[in-house]
Every structure is written in structure tokens, then in C-alpha cells.
C-alpha positions as CSV (number, residue, x, y, z in Angstrom):
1,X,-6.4,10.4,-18.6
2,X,-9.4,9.5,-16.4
3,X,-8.7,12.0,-13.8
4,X,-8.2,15.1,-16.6
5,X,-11.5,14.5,-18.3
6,X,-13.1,14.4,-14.5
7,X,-12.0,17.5,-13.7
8,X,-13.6,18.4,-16.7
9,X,-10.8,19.7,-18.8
10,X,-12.2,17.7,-22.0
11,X,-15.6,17.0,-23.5
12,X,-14.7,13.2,-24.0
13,X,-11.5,10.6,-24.4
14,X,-11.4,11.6,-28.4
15,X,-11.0,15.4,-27.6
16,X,-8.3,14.7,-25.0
17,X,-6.5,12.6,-27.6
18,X,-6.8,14.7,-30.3
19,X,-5.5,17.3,-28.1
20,X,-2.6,15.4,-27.5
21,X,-1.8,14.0,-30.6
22,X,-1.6,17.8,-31.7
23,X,0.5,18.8,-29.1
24,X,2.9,15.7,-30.5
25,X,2.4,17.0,-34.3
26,X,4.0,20.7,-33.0
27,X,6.3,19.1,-31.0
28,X,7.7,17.8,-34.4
29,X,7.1,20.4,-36.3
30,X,9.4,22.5,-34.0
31,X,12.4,19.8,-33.8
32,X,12.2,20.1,-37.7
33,X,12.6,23.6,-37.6
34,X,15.3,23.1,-35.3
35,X,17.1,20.7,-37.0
36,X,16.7,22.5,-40.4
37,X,18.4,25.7,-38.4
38,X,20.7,23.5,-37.3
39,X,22.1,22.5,-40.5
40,X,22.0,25.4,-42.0
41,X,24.7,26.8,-39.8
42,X,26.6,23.9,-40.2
43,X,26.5,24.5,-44.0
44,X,27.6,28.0,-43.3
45,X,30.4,26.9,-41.1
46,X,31.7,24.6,-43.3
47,X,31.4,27.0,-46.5
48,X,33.7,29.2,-44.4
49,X,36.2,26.7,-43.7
50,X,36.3,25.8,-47.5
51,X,36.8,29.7,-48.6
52,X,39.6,29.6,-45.6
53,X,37.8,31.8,-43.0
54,X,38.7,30.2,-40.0
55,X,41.7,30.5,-37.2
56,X,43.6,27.9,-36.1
57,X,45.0,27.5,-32.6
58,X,47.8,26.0,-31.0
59,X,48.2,25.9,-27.1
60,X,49.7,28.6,-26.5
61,X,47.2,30.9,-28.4
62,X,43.9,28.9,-27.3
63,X,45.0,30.1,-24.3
64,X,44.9,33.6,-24.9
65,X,42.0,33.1,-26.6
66,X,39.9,31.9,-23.4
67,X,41.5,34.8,-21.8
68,X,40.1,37.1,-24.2
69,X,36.8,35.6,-24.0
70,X,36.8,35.4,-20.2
71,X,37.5,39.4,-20.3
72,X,34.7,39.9,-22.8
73,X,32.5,38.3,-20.3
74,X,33.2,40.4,-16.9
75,X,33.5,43.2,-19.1
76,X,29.8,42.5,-20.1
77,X,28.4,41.3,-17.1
78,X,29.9,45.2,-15.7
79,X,28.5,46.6,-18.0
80,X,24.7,44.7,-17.0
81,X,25.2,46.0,-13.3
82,X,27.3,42.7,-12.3
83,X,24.2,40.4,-13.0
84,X,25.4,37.4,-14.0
85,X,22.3,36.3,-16.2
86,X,22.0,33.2,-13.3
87,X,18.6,32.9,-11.3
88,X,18.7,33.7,-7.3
């Protein structure tokens, strides 16, 4: 704290704090936002399971399943040029 108000960033200790305390207040604003998304797909999901909109999987067919999906993916990273959405 000392060295940030030397350097002048802040008027005083209060306005630094304040400053701080804010940045803690959106912090939790946006984790309750989150959290409220969150549930709100879960609700979906589990709406969908109660009207029977789901697939079950056995071992054979997960299988092909995480083939499929693995095929999606090179197909789509083709289709970007080969980039692989990675940094470097």
C-alpha cells in the first residue's frame, strides 16, 4: 500500500481502499452472475432429463461417440486453417 500511494497512484490510504473494496464488490457481483448462469443451465439440463431428452451410453457407443466428437474437432480446426486455438 505504502509504495502505490508513493508513486502517486492515489490521493490518500481512504481512496486506495475504497478503490479496493470496489474492485472486491464487482468481484462479487460477477461470481453471482456466474453462479446464477450456472444454475440456470443446470435447471435446464435437468428439465430435459425429466421430459426424457437425453441419450444414454454404454461402452461400446461412448466410444463412438468420442470418435465423432474427435472428427468434429479436426474437421473444424481444417476448416480455421489448422490453427488449433492454442497460443505459440
Amino acid at each position: 500500500m505504502t509504495i502505490v500511494l508513493k508513486r502517486g497512484e492515489y490521493d490518500s490510504p481512504d481512496a486506495l481502499v475504497g478503490t479496493a473494496v470496489q474492485c472486491l464488490i464487482e468481484d462479487d457481483r460477477e461470481e453471482d452472475a456466474h453462479r446464477e448462469d450456472l444454475l440456470a443451465q443446470i435447471d435446464a439440463a435437468e428439465a430435459e432429463i425429466d421430459r426424457g431428452e437425453y441419450v444414454e451410453y454404454d461402452a461400446d457407443s461412448i466410444h463412438e461417440l468420442a470418435k465423432d466428437v474427435h472428427q468434429r474437432g479436426l474437421q473444424r480446426m481444417a476448416a480455421q486453417g489448422g490453427k488449433t486455438g492454442t497460443r505459440g
